[in-house]
Backbone atoms as SQL, in Angstrom:
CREATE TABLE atoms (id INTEGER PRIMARY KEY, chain TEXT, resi INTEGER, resn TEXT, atom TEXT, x REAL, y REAL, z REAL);
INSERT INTO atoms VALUES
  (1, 'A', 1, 'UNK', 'N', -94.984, -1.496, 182.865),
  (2, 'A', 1, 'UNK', 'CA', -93.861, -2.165, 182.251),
  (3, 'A', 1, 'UNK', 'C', -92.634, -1.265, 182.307),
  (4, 'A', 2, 'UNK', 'N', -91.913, -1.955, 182.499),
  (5, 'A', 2, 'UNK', 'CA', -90.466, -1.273, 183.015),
  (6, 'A', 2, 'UNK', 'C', -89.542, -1.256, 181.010),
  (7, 'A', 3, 'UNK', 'N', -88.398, -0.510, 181.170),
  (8, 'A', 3, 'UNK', 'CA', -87.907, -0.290, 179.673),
  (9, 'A', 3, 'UNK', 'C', -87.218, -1.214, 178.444),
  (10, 'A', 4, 'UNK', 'N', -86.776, -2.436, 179.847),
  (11, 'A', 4, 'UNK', 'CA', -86.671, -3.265, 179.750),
  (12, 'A', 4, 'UNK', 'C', -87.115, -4.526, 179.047),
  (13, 'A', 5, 'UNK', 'N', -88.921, -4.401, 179.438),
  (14, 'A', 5, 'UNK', 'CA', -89.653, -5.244, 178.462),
  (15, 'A', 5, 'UNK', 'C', -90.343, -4.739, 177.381),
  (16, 'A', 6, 'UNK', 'N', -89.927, -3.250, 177.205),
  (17, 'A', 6, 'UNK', 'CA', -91.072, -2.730, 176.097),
  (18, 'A', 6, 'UNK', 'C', -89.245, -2.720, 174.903),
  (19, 'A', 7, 'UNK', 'N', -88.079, -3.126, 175.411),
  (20, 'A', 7, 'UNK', 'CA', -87.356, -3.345, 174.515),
  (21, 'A', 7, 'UNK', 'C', -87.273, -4.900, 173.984),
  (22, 'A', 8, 'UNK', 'N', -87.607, -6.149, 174.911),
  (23, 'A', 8, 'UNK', 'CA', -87.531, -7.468, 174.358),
  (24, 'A', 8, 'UNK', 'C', -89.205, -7.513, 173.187),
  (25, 'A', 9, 'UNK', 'N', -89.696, -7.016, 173.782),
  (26, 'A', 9, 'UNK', 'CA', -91.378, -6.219, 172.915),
  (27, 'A', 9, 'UNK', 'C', -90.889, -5.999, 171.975),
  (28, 'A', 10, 'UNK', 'N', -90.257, -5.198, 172.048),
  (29, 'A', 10, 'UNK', 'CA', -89.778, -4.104, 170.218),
  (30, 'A', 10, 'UNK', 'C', -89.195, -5.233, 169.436),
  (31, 'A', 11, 'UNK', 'N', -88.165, -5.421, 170.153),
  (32, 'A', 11, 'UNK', 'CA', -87.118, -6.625, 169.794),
  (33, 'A', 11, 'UNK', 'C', -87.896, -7.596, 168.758),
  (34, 'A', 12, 'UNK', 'N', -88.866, -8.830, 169.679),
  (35, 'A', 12, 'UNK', 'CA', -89.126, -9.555, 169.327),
  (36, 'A', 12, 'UNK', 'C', -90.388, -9.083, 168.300),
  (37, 'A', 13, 'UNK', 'N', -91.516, -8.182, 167.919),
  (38, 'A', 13, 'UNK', 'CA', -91.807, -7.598, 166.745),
  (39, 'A', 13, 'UNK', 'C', -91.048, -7.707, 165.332),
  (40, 'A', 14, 'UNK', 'N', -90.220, -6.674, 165.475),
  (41, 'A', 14, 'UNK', 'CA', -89.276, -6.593, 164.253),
  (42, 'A', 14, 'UNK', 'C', -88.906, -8.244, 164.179),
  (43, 'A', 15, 'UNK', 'N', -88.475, -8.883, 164.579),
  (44, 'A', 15, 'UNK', 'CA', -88.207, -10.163, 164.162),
  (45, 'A', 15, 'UNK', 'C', -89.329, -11.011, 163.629),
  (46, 'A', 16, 'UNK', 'N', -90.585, -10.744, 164.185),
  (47, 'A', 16, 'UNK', 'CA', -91.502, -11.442, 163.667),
  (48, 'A', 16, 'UNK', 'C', -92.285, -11.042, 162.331),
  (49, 'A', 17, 'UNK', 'N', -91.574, -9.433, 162.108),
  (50, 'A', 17, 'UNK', 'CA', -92.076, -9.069, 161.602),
  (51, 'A', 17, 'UNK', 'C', -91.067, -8.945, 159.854),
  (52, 'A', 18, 'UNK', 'N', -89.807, -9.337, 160.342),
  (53, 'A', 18, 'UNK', 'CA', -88.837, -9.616, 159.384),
  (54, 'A', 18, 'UNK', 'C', -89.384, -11.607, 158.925),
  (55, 'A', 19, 'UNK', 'N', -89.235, -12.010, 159.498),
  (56, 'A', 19, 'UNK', 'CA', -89.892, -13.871, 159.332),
  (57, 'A', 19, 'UNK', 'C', -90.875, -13.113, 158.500),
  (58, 'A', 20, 'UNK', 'N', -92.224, -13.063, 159.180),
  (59, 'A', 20, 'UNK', 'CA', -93.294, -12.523, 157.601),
  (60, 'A', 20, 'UNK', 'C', -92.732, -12.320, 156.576),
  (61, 'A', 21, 'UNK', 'N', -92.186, -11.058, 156.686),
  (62, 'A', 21, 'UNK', 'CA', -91.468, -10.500, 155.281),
  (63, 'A', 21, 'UNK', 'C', -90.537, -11.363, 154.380),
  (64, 'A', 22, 'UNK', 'N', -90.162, -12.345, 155.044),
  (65, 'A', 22, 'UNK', 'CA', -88.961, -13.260, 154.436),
  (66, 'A', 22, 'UNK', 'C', -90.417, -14.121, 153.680),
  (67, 'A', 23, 'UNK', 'N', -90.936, -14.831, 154.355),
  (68, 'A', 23, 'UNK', 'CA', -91.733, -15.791, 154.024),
  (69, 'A', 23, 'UNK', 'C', -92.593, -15.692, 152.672),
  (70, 'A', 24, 'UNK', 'N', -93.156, -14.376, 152.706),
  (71, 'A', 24, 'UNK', 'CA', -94.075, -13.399, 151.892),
  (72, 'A', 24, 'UNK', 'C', -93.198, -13.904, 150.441),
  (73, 'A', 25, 'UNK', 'N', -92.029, -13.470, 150.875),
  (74, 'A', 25, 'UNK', 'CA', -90.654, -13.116, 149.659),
  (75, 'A', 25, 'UNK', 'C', -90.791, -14.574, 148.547),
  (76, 'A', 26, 'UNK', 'N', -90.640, -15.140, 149.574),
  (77, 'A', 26, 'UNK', 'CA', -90.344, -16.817, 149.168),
  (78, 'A', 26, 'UNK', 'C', -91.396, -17.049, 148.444),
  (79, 'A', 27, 'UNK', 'N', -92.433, -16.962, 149.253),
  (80, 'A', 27, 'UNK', 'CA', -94.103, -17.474, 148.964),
  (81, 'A', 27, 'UNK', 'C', -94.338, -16.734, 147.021),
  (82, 'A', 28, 'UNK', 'N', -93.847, -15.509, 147.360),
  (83, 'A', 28, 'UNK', 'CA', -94.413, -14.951, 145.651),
  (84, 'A', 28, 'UNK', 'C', -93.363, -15.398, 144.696),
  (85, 'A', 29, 'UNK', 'N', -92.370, -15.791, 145.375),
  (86, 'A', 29, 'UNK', 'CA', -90.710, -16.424, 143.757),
  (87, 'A', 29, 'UNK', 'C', -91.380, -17.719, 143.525),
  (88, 'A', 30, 'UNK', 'N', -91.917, -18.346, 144.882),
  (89, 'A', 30, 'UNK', 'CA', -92.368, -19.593, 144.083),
  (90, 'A', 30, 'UNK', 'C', -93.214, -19.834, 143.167),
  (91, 'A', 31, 'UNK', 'N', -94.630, -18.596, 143.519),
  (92, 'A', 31, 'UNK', 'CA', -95.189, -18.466, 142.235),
  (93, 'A', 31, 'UNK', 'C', -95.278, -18.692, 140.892),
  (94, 'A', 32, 'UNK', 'N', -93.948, -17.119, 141.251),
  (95, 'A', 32, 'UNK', 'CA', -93.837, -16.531, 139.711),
  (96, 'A', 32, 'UNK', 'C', -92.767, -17.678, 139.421),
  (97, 'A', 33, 'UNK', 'N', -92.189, -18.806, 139.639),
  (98, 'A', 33, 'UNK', 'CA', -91.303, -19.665, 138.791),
  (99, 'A', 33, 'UNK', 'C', -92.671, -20.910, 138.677),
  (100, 'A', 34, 'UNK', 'N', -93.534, -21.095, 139.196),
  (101, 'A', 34, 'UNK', 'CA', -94.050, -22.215, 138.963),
  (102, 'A', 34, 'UNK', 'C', -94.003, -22.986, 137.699),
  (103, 'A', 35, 'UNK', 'N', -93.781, -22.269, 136.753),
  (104, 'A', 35, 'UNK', 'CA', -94.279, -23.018, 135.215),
  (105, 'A', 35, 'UNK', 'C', -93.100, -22.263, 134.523),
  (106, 'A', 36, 'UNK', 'N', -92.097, -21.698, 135.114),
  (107, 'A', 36, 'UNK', 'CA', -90.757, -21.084, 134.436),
  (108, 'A', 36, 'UNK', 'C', -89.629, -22.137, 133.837),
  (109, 'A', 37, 'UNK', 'N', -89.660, -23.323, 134.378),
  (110, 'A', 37, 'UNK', 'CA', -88.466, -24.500, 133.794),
  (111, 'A', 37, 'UNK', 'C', -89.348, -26.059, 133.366),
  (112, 'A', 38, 'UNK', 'N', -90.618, -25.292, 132.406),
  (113, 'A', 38, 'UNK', 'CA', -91.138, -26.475, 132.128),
  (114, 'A', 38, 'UNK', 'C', -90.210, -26.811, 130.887),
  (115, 'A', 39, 'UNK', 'N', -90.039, -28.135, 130.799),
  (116, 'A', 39, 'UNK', 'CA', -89.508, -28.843, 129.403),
  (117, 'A', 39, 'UNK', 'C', -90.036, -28.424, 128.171),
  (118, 'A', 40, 'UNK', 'N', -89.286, -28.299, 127.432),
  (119, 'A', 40, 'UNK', 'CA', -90.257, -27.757, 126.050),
  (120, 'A', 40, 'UNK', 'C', -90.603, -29.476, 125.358),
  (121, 'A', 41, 'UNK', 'N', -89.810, -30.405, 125.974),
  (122, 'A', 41, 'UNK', 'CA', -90.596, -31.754, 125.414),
  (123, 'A', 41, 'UNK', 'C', -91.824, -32.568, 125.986),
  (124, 'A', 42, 'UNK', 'N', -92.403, -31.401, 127.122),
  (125, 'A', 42, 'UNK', 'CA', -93.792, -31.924, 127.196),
  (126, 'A', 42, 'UNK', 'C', -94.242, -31.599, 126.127),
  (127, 'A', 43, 'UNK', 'N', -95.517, -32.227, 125.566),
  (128, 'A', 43, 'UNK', 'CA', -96.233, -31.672, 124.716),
  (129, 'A', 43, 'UNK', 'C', -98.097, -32.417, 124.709),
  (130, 'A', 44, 'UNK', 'N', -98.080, -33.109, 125.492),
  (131, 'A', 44, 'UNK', 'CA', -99.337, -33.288, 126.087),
  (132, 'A', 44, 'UNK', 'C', -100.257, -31.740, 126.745),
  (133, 'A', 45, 'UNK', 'N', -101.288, -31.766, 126.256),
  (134, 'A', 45, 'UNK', 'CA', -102.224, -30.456, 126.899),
  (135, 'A', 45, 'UNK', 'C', -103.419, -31.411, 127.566),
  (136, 'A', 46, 'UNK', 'N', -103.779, -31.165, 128.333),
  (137, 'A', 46, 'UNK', 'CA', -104.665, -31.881, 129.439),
  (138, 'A', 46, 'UNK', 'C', -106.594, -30.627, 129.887),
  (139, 'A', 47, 'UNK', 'N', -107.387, -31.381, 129.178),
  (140, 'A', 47, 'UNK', 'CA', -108.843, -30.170, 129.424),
  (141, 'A', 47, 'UNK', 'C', -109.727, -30.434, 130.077),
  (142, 'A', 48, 'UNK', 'N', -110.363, -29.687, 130.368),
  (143, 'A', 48, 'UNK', 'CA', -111.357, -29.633, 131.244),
  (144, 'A', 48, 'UNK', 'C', -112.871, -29.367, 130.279),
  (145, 'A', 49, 'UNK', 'N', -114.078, -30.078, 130.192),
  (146, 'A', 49, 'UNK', 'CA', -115.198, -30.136, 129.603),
  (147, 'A', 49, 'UNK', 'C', -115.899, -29.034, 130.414),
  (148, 'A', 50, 'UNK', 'N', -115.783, -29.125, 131.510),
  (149, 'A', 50, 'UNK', 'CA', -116.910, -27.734, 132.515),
  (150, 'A', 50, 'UNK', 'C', -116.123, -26.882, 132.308),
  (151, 'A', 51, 'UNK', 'N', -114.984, -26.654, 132.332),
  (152, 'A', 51, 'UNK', 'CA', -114.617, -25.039, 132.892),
  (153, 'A', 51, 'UNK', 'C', -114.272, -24.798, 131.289),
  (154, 'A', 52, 'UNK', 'N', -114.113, -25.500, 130.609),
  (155, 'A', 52, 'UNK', 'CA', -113.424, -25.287, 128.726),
  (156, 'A', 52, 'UNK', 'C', -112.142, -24.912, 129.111),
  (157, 'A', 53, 'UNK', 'N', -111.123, -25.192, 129.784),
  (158, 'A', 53, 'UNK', 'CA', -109.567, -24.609, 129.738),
  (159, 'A', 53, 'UNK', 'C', -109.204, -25.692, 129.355),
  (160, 'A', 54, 'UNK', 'N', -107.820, -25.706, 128.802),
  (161, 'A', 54, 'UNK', 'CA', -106.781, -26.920, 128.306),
  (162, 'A', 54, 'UNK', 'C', -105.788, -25.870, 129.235),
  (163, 'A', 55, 'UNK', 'N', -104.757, -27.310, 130.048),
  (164, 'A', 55, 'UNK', 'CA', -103.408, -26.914, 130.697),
  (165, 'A', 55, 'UNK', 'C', -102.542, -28.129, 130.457),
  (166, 'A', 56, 'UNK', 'N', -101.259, -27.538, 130.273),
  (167, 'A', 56, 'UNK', 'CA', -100.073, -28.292, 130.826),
  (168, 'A', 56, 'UNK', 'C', -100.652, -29.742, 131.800),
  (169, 'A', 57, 'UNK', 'N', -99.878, -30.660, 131.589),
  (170, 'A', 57, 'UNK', 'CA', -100.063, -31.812, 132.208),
  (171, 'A', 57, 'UNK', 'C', -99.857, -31.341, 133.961),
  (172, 'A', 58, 'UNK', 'N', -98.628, -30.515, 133.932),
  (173, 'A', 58, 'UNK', 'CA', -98.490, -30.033, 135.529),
  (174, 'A', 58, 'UNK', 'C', -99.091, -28.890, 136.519),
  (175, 'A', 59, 'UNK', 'N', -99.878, -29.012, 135.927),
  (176, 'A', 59, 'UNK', 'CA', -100.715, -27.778, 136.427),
  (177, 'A', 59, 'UNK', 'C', -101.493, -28.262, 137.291),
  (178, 'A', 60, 'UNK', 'N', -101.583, -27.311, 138.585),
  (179, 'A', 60, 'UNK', 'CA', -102.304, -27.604, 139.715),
  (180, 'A', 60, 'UNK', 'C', -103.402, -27.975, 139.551),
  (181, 'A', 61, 'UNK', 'N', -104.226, -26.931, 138.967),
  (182, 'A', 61, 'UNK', 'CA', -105.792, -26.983, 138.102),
  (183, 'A', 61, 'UNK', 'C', -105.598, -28.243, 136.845),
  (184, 'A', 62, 'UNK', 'N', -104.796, -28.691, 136.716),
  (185, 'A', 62, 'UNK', 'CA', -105.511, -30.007, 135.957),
  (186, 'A', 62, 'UNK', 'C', -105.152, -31.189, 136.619),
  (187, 'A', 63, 'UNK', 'N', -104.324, -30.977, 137.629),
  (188, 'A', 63, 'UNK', 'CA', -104.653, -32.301, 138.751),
  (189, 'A', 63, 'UNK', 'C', -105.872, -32.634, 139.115),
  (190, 'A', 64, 'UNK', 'N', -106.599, -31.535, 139.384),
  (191, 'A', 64, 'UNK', 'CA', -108.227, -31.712, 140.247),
  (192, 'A', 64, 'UNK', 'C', -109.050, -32.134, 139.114),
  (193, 'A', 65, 'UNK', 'N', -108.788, -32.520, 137.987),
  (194, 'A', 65, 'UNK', 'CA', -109.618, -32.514, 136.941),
  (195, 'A', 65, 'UNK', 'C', -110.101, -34.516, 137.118),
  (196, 'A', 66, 'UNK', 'N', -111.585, -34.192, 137.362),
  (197, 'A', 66, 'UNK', 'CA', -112.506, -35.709, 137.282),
  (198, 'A', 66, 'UNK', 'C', -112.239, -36.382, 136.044),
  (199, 'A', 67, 'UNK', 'N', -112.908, -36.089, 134.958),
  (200, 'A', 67, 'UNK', 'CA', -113.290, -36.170, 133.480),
  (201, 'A', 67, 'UNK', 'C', -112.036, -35.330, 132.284),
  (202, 'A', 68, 'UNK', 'N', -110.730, -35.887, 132.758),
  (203, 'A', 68, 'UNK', 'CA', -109.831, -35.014, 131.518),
  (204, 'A', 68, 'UNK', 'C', -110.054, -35.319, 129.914),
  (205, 'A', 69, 'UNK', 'N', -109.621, -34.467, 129.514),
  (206, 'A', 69, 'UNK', 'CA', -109.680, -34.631, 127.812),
  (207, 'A', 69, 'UNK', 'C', -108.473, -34.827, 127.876),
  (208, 'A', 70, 'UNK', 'N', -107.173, -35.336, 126.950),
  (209, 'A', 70, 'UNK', 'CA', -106.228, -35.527, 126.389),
  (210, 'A', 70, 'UNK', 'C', -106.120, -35.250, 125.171),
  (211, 'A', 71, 'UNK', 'N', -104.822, -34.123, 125.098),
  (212, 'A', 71, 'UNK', 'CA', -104.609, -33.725, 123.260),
  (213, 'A', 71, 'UNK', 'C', -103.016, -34.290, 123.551),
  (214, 'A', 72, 'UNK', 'N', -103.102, -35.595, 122.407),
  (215, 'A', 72, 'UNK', 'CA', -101.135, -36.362, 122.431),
  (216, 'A', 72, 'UNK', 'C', -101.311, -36.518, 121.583),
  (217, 'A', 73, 'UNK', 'N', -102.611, -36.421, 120.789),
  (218, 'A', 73, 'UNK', 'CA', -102.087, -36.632, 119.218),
  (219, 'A', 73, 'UNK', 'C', -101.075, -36.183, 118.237),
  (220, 'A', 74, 'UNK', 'N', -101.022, -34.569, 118.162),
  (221, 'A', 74, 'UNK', 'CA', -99.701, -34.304, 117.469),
  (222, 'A', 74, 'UNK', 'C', -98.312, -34.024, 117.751),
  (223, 'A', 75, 'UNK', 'N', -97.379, -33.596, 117.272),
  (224, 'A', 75, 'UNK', 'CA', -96.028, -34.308, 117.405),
  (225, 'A', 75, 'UNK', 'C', -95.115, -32.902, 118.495),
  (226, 'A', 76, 'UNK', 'N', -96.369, -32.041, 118.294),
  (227, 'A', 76, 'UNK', 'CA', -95.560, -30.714, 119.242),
  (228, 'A', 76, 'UNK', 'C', -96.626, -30.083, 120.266),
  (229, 'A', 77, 'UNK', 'N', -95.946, -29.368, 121.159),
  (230, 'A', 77, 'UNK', 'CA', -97.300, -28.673, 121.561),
  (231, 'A', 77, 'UNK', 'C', -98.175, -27.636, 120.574),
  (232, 'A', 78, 'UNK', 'N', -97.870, -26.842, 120.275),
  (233, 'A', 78, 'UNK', 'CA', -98.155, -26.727, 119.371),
  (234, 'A', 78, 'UNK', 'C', -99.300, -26.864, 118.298),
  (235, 'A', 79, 'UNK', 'N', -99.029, -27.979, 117.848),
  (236, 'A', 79, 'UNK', 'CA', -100.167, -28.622, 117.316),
  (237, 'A', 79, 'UNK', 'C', -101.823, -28.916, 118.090),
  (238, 'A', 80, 'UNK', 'N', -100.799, -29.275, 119.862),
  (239, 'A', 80, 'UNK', 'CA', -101.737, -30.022, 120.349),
  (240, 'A', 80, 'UNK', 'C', -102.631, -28.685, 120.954),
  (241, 'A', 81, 'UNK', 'N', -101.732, -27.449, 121.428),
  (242, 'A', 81, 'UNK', 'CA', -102.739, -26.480, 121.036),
  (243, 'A', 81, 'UNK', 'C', -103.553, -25.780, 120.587),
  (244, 'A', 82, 'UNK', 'N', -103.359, -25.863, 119.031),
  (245, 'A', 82, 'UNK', 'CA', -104.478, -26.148, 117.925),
  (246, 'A', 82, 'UNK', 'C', -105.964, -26.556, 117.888),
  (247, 'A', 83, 'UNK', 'N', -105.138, -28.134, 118.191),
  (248, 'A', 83, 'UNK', 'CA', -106.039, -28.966, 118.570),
  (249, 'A', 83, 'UNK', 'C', -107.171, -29.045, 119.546),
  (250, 'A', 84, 'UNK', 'N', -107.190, -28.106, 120.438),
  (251, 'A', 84, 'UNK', 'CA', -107.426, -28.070, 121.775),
  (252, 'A', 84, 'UNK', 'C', -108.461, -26.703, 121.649),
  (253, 'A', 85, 'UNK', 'N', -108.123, -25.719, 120.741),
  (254, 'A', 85, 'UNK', 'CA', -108.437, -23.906, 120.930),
  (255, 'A', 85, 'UNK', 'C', -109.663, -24.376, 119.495),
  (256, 'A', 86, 'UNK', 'N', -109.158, -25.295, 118.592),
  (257, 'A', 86, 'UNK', 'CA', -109.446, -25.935, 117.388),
  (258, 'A', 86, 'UNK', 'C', -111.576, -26.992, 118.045),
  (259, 'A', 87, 'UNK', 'N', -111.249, -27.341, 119.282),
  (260, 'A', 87, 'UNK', 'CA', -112.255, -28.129, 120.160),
  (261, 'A', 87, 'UNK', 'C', -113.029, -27.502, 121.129),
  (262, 'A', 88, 'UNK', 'N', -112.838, -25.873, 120.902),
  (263, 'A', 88, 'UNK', 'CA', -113.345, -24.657, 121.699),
  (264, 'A', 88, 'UNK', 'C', -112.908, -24.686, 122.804),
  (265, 'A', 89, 'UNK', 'N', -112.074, -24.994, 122.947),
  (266, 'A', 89, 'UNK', 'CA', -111.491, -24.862, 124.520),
  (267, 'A', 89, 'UNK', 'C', -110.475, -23.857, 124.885),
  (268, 'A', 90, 'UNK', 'N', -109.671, -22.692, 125.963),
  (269, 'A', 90, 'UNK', 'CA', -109.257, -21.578, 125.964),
  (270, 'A', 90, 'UNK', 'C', -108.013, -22.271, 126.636),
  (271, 'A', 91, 'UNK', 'N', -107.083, -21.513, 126.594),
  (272, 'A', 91, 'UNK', 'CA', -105.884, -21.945, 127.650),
  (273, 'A', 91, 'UNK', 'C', -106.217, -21.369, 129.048),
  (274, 'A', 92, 'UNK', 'N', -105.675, -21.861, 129.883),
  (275, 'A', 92, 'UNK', 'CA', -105.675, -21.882, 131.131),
  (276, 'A', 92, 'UNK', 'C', -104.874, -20.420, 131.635),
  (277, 'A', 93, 'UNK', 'N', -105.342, -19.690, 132.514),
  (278, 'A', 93, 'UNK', 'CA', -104.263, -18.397, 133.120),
  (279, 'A', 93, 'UNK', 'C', -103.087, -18.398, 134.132),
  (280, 'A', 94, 'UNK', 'N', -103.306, -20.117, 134.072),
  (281, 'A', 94, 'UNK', 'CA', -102.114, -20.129, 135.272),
  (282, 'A', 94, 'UNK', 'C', -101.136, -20.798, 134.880),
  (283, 'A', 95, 'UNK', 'N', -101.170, -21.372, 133.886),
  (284, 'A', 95, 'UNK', 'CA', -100.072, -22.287, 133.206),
  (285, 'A', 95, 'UNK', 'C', -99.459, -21.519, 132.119),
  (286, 'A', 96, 'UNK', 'N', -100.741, -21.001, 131.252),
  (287, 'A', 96, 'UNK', 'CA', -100.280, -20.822, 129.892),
  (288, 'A', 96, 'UNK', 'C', -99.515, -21.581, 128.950),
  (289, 'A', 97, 'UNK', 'N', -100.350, -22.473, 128.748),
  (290, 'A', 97, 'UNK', 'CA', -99.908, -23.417, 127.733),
  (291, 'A', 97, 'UNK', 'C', -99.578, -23.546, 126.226),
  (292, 'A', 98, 'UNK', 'N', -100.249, -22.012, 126.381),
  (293, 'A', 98, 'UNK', 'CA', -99.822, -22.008, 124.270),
  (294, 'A', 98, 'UNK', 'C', -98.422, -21.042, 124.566),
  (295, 'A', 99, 'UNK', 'N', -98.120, -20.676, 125.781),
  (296, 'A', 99, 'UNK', 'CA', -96.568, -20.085, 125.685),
  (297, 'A', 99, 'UNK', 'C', -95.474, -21.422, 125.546),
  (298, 'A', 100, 'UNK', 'N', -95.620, -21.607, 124.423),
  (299, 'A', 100, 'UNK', 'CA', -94.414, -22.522, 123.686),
  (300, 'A', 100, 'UNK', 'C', -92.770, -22.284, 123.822),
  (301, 'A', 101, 'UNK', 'N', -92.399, -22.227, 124.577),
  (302, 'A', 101, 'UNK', 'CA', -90.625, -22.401, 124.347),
  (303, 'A', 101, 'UNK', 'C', -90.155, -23.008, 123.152);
């Protein structure tokens, strides 16, 4: 290989290797905001009987849920967390649902 192609080589690396790095970037903000601008007027908690977690209505992990429990009975979350920790059930680690705003 002549110097020529071990520079479009180099070249095109670092670029692919900047895209990763961008992507990576993106990939972990979306994360960490997933559950950052929830409404504080949800107040539905949504559980699971096998695994014992209660989550947020928007939570990834309580989409997949077969058999949900529903806590809407009381007037805040709050309560309905109570209600829920009150029915032996734990909060969830990805939502965190007793973090009340």
């Amino acid at each position: 290989m002549d110097k020529k192609a071990f520079t479009k080589l180099g070249i095109a690396l670092v670029i692919i290797v900047a895209l990763l790095a961008g992507a990576y970037k993106l990939y972990t903000d979306s994360l960490a905001n997933d559950f950052n601008d929830i409404s504080t007027v949800e107040i539905e908690r949504v559980a699971e009987p096998y695994t014992g977690e209660y989550h947020r209505p928007d939570c990834p992990k309580a989409k997949r849920i077969l058999k949900p429990v529903y806590f809407n009975e009381g007037k805040t979350a709050a309560e309905n967390n109570k209600q829920a920790k009150a029915e032996g059930y734990v909060p969830c680690k990805r939502c965190h649902p007793e973090d009340v705003k």
